[in-house]
VOFI-711084 format. One record per residue (C-alpha): residue in one letter; x, y, z. Coordinates in steps of 0.05 Angstrom, whole numbers, plus 5000, padded with zeros to 4 digits. Example, Ala and Ser with C-alpha at 12.3 -4.5 7.8 and 13.67 -1.06 7.14 Angstrom:
% VOFI-711084
A524649105156;S527349795143;
***
This chain:
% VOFI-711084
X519844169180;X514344309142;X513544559069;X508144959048;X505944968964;X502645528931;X500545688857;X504646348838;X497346708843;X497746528914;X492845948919;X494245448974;X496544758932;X497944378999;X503244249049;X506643639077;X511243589142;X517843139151;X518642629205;X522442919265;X529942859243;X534143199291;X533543469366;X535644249362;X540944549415;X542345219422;X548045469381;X549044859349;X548444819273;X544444229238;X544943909170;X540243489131;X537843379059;X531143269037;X527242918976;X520843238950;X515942908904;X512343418861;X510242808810;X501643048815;X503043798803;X501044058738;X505044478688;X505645168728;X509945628763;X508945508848;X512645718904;X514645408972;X515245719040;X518945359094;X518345249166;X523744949212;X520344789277;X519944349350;X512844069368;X513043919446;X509243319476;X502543779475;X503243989409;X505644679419;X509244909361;X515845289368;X518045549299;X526145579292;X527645839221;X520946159178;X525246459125;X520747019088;X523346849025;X519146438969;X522745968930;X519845928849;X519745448822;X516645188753;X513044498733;X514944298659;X510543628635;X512743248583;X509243408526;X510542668495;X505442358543;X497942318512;X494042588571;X488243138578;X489843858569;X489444068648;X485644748664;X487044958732;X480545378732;X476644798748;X481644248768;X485644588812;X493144368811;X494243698834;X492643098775;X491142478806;X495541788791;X493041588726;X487740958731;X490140358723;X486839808683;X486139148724;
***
């Protein structure tokens, strides 16, 4: 599977894949949950569009489910935290892991 973020604007945020985690067979139905870590997005509204697929020994990619749906959903930061107000005009909308003091 792999999971494709965008800013509700439409701007590519990035994607990430899963490891392989089940062989499909015709007509039979799979089941499997997944975690996602959205911990370096900043406040925003984004969506996700999702790709169930088979990559063969050569790479050739054979797409199973491409549902043409988006799934919203919205990034709320806690506003406790003393951090830099974030302008995605000029740092996109990932925030790096904060530095940490050695």
């Amino acid at each position: 599977m792999y999971l494709e973020v965008c800013y509700k604007d439409d701007t590519p945020v990035g994607m990430t894949q899963s490891e392989i985690f089940a062989d499909a067979i015709a007509g039979e139905e799979q089941e499997a949950t997944f975690e996602l870590d959205f911990s370096n997005l900043v406040e925003g509204i984004y969506y996700i569009n999702l790709d169930i697929f088979n990559m063969d020994s050569l790479s050739n990619h054979c797409s199973y489910d491409h549902p043409l749906k988006k799934v919203f959903f919205e990034i709320i930061k806690d506003n406790n935290k003393s951090e830099i107000k974030w302008d995605r005009r000029y740092w996109g909308s990932v925030r790096l892991n904060d530095i940490s003091i050695l």
